[in-house]
DSSP file (Angstrom, degrees, kcal/mol; ACC not computed):
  #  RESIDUE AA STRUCTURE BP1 BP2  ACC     N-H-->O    O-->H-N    N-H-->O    O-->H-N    TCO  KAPPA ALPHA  PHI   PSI    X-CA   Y-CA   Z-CA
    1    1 A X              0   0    0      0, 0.0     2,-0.4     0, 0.0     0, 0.0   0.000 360.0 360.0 360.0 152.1  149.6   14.6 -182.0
    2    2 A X        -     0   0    0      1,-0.1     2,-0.2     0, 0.0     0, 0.0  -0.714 360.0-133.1 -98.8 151.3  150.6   12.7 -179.2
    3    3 A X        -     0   0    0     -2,-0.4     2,-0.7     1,-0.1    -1,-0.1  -0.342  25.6-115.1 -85.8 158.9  147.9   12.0 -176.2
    4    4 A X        -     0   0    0     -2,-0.2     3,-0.1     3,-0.0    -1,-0.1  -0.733  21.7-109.5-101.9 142.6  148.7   12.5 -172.8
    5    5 A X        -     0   0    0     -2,-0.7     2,-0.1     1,-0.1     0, 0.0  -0.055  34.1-113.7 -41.4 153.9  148.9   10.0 -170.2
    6    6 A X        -     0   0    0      0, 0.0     2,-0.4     0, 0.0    -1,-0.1  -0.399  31.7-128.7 -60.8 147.6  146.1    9.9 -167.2
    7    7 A X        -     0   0    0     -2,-0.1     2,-0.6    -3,-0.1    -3,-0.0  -0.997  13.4-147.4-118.2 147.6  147.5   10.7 -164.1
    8    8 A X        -     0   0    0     -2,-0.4     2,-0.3     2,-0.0     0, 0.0  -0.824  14.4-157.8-101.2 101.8  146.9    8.5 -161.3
    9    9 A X        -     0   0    0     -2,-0.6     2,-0.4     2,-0.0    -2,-0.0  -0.605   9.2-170.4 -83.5 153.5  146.6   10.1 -157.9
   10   10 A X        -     0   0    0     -2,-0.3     2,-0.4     3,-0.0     5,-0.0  -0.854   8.8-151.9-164.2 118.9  147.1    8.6 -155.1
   11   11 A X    >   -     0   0    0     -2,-0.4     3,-3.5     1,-0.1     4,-0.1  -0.785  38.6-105.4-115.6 125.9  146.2   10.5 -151.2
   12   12 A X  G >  S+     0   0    0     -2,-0.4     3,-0.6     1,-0.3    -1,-0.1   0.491 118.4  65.3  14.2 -53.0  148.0    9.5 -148.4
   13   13 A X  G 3  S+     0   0    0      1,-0.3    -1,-0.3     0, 0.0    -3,-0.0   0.699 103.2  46.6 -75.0 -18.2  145.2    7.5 -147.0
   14   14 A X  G <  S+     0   0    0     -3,-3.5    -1,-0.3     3,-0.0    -2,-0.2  -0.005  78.1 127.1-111.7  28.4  145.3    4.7 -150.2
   15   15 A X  S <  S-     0   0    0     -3,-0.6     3,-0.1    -4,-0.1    -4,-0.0  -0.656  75.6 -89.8 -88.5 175.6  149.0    4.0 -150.4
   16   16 A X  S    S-     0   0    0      1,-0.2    -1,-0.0    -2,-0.0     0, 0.0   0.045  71.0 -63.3 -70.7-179.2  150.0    0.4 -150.2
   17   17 A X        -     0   0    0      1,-0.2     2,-0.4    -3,-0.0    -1,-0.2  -0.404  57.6-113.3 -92.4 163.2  150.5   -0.7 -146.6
   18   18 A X        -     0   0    0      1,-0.1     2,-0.2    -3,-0.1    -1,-0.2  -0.592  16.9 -98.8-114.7 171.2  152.9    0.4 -144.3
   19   19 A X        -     0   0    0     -2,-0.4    -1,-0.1     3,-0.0     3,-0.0  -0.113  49.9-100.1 -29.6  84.4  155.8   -0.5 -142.5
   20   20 A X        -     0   0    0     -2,-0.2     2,-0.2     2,-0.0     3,-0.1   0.425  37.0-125.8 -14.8 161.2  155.4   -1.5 -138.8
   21   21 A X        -     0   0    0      1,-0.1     4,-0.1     2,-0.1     0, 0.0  -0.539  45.5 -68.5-109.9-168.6  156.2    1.1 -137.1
   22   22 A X        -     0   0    0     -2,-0.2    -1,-0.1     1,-0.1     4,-0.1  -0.331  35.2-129.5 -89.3 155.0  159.1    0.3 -134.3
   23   23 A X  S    S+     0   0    0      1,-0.2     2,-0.4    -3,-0.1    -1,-0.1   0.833  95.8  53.0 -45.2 -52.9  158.5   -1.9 -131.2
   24   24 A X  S    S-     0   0    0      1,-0.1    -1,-0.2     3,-0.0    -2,-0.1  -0.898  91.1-123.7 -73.5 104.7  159.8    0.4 -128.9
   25   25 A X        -     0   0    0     -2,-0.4     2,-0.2     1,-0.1    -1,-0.1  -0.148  38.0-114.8 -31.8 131.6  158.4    4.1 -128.9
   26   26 A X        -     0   0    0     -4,-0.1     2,-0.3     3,-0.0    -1,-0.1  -0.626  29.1-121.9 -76.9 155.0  161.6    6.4 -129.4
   27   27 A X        -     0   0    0     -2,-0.2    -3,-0.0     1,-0.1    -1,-0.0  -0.685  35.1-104.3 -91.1 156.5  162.1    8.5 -126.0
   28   28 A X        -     0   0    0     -2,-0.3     2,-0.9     1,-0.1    -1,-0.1  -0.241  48.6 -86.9 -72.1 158.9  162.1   12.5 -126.9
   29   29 A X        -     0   0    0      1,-0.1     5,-0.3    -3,-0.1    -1,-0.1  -0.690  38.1-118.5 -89.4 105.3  165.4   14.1 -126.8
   30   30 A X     >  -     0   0    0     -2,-0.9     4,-1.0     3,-0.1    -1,-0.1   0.479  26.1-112.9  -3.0 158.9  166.9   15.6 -123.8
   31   31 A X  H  > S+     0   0    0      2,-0.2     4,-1.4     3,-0.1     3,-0.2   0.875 121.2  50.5 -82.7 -34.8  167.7   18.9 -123.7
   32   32 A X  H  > S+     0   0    0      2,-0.2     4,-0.6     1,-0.2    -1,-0.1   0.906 110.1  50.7  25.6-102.1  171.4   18.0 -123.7
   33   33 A X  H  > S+     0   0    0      1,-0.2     4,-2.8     2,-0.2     5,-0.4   0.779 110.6  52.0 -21.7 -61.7  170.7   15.9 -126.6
   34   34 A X  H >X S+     0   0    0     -4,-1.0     4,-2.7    -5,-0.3     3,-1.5   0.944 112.9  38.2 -62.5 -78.2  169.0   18.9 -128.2
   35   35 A X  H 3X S+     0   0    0     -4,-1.4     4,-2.3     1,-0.3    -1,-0.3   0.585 106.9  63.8 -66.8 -13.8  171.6   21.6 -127.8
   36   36 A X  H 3X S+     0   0    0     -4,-0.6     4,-2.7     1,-0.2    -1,-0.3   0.906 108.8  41.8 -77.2 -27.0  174.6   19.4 -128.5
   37   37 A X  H <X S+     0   0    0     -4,-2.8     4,-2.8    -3,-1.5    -2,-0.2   0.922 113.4  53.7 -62.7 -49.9  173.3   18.7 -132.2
   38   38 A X  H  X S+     0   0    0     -4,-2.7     4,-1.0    -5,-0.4     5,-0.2   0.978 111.9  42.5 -61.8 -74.3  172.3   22.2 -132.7
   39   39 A X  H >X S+     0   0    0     -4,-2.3     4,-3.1     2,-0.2     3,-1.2   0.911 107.9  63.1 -18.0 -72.6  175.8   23.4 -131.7
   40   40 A X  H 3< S+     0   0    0     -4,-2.7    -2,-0.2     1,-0.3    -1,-0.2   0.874 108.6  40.9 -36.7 -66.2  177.2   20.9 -133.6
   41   41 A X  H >X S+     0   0    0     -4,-2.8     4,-1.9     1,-0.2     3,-0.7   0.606 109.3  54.7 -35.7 -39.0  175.7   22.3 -136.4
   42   42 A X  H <X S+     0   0    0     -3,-1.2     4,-0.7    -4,-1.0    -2,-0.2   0.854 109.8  45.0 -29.7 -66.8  176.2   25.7 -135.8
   43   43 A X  H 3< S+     0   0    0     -4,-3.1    -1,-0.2    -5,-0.2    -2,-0.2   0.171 112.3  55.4 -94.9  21.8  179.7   25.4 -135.5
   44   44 A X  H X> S+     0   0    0     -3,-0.7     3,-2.5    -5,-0.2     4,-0.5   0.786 111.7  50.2 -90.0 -81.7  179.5   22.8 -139.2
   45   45 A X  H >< S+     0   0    0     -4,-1.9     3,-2.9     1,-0.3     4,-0.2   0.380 112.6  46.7 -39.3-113.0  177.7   26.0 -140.8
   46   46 A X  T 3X S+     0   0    0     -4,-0.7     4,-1.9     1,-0.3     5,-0.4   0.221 109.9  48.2 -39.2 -42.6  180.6   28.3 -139.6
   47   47 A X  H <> S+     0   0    0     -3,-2.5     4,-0.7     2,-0.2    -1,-0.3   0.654 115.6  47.9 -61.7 -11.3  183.6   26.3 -140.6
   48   48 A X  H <X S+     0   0    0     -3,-2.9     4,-1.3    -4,-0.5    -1,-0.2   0.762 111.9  48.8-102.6 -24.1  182.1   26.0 -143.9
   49   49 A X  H  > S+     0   0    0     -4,-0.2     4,-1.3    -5,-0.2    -2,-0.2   0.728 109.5  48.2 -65.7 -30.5  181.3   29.4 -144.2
   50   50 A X  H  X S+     0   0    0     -4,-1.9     4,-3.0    -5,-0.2    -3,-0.1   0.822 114.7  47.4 -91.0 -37.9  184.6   30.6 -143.2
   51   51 A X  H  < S+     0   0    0     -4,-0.7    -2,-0.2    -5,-0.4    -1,-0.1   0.888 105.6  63.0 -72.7 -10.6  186.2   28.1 -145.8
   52   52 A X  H >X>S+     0   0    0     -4,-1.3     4,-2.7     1,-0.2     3,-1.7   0.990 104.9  45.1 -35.3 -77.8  183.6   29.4 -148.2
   53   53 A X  H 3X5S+     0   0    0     -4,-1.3     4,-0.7     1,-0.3     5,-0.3   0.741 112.3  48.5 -72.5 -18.9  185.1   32.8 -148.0
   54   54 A X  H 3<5S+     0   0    0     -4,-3.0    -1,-0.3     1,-0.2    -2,-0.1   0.343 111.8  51.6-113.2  38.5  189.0   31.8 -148.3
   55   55 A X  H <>5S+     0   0    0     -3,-1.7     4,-2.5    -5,-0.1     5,-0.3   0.470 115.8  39.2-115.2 -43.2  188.3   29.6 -151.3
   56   56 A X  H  X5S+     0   0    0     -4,-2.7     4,-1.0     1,-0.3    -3,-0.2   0.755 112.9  54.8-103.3 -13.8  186.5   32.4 -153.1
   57   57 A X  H  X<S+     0   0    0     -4,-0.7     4,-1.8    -5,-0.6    -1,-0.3   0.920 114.3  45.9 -70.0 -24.8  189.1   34.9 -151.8
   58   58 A X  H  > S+     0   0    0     -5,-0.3     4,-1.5     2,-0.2    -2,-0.2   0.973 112.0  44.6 -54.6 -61.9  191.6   32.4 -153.5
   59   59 A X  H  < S+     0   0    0     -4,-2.5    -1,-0.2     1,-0.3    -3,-0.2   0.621 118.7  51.3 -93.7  -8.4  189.7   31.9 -156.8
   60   60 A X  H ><>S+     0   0    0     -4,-1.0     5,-1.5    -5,-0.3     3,-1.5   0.967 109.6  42.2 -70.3 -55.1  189.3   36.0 -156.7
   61   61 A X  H ><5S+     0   0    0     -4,-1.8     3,-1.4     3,-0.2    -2,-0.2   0.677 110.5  68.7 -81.3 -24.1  192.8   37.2 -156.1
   62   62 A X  T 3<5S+     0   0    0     -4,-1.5    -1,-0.2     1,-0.3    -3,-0.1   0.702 105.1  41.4 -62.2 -19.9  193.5   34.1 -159.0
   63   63 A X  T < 5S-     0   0    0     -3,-1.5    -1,-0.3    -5,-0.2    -2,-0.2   0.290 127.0-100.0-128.3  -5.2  191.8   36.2 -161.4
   64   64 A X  T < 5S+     0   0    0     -3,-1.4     2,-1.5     1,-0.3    -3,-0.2   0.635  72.1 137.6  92.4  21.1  193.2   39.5 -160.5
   65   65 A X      < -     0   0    0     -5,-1.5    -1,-0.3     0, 0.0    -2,-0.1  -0.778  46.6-132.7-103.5 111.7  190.7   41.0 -158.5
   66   66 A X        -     0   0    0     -2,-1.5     2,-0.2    -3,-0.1    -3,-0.0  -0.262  19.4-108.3 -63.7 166.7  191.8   42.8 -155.5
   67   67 A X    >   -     0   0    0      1,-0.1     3,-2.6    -6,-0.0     4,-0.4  -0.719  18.2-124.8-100.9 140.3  190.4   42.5 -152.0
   68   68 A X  T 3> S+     0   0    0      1,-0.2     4,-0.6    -2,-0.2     3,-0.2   0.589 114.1  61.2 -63.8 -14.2  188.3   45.3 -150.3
   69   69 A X  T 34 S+     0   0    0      1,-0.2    -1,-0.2     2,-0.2    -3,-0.0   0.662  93.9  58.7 -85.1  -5.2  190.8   45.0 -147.6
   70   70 A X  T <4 S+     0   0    0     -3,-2.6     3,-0.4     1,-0.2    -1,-0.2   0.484 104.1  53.4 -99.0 -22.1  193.5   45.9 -149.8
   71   71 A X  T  4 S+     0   0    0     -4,-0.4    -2,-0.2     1,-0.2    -1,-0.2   0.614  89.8  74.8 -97.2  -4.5  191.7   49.2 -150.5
   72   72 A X     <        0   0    0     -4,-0.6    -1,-0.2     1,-0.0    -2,-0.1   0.077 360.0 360.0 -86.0  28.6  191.2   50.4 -146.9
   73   73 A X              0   0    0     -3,-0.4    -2,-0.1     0, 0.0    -3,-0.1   0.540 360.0 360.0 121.2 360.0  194.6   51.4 -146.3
């Protein structure tokens, strides 16, 4: 039977040293700043979302499945 390894833990406070930290403080981000990233994002999520839905309407209709839109009338 095979033994098992120790494990070695190892808390925050003992890791090896670290990496200066930067010379210059970074300055917080503007509200600007803030909302143009956010947006930015937003409007990522929605373009990927909408090509989401006409990829999988593709690979539906590929496959012979009709679309609920095809059944309202």
């Amino acid at each position: 039977m095979l033994k098992n390894k120790p494990v070695r833990i190892i808390k925050r406070d003992q890791r090896g040293p670290q990496p200066p930290a930067a010379s210059a403080p970074e300055a917080p981000a503007t509200e600007r700043e803030v909302k143009t990233v956010v947006s930015g994002w937003v409007n990522e999520h929605r373009r990927r979302a909408e090509e989401f839905r006409r990829n999988y309407a593709e690979l539906l209709k590929g496959v012979g499945f009709s679309a609920l839109s095809s059944a309202r009338g």
